[in-house]
C-alpha positions as CSV (number, residue, x, y, z in Angstrom):
1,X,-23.6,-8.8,5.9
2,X,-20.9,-11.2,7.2
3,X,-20.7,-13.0,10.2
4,X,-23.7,-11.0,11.5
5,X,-22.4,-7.3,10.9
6,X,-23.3,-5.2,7.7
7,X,-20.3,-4.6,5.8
8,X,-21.7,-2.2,3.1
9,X,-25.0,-1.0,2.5
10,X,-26.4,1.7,-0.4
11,X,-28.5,1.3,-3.2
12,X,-28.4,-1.3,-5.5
13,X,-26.7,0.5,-8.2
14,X,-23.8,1.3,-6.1
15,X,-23.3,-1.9,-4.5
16,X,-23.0,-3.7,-8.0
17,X,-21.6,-1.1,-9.8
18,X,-18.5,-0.3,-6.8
19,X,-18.4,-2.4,-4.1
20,X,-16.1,-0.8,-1.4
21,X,-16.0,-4.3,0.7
22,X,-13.9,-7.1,-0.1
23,X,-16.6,-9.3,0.9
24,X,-18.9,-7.7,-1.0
25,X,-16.8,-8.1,-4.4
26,X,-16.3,-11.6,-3.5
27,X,-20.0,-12.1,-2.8
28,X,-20.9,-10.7,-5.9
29,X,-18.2,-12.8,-8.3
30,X,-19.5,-15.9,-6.6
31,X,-23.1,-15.7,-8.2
32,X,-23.5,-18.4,-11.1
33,X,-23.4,-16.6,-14.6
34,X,-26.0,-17.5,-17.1
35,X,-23.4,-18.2,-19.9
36,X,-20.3,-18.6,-17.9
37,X,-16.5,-18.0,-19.6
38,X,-15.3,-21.3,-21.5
39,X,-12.3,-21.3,-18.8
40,X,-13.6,-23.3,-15.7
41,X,-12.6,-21.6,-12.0
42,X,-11.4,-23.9,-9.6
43,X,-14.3,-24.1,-6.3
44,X,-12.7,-23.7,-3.3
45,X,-14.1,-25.6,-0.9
46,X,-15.8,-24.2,2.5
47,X,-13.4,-26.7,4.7
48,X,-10.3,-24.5,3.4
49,X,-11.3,-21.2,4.4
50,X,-9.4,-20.0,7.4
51,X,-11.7,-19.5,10.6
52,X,-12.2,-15.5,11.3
53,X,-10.6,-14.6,14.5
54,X,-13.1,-12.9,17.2
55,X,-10.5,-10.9,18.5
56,X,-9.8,-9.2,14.8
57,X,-11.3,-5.6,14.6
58,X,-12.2,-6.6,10.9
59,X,-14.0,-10.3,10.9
60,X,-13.2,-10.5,7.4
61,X,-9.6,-10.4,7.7
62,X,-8.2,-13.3,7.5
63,X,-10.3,-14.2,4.0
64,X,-9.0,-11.3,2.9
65,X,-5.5,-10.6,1.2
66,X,-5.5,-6.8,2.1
67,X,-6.6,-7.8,5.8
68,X,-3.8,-10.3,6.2
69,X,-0.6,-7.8,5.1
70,X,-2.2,-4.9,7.0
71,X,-2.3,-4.9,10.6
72,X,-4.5,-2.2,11.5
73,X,-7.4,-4.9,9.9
74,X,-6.8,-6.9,13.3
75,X,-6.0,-4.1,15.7
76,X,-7.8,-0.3,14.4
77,X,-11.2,-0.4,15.5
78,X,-13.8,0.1,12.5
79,X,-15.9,2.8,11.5
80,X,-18.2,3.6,9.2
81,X,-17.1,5.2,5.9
82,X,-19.2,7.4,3.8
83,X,-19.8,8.4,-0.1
84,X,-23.3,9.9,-0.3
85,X,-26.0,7.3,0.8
86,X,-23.1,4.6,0.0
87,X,-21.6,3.2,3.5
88,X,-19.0,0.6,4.2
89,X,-16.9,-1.2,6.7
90,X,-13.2,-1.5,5.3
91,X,-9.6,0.2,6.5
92,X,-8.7,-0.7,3.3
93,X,-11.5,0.0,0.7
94,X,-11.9,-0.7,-2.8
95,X,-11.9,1.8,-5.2
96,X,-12.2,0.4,-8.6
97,X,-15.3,-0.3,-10.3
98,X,-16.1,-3.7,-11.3
């Protein structure tokens, strides 16, 4: 969920396994790892982010690099796309498993 609208939504497996949102990806690689890599990730801070725009069909847009180059993100209205019981959000979808 992001900014009050579900995003994706499936079972656990496929959510973790291949996340079709960009959201959810980023959601996902922001949770602490018990024995993190030795090279350190710079934080980005919550100030930086950009604000979403309300008037963007896609509030995730303008966090997101796909969302920003495409323009259908802020004009072509959403719907819901399907794989089985997997569903997500996205003009622009992820298809690699991470």
């Amino acid at each position: 969920m992001f900014r009050g609208k579900i995003v994706e939504k499936g079972d656990r497996t496929q959510i973790f396994s291949n996340p079709h949102h960009h959201y959810t990806k980023n959601l996902i690689s922001s949770v602490p790892l018990a024995e993190p890599p030795e090279a350190e990730i710079e934080a980005i801070s919550v100030d930086t982010l950009p604000i979403p725009n309300s008037a963007d069909a896609c509030s995730y847009r303008t966090r997101c690099a796909v969302g920003l180059a495409e323009s259908e993100c802020g004009t072509k209205e959403l719907k819901i796309s399907l794989a089985g019981s997997h569903e997500w959000l996205c003009h622009f979808p992820l298809e690699s498993k991470i």
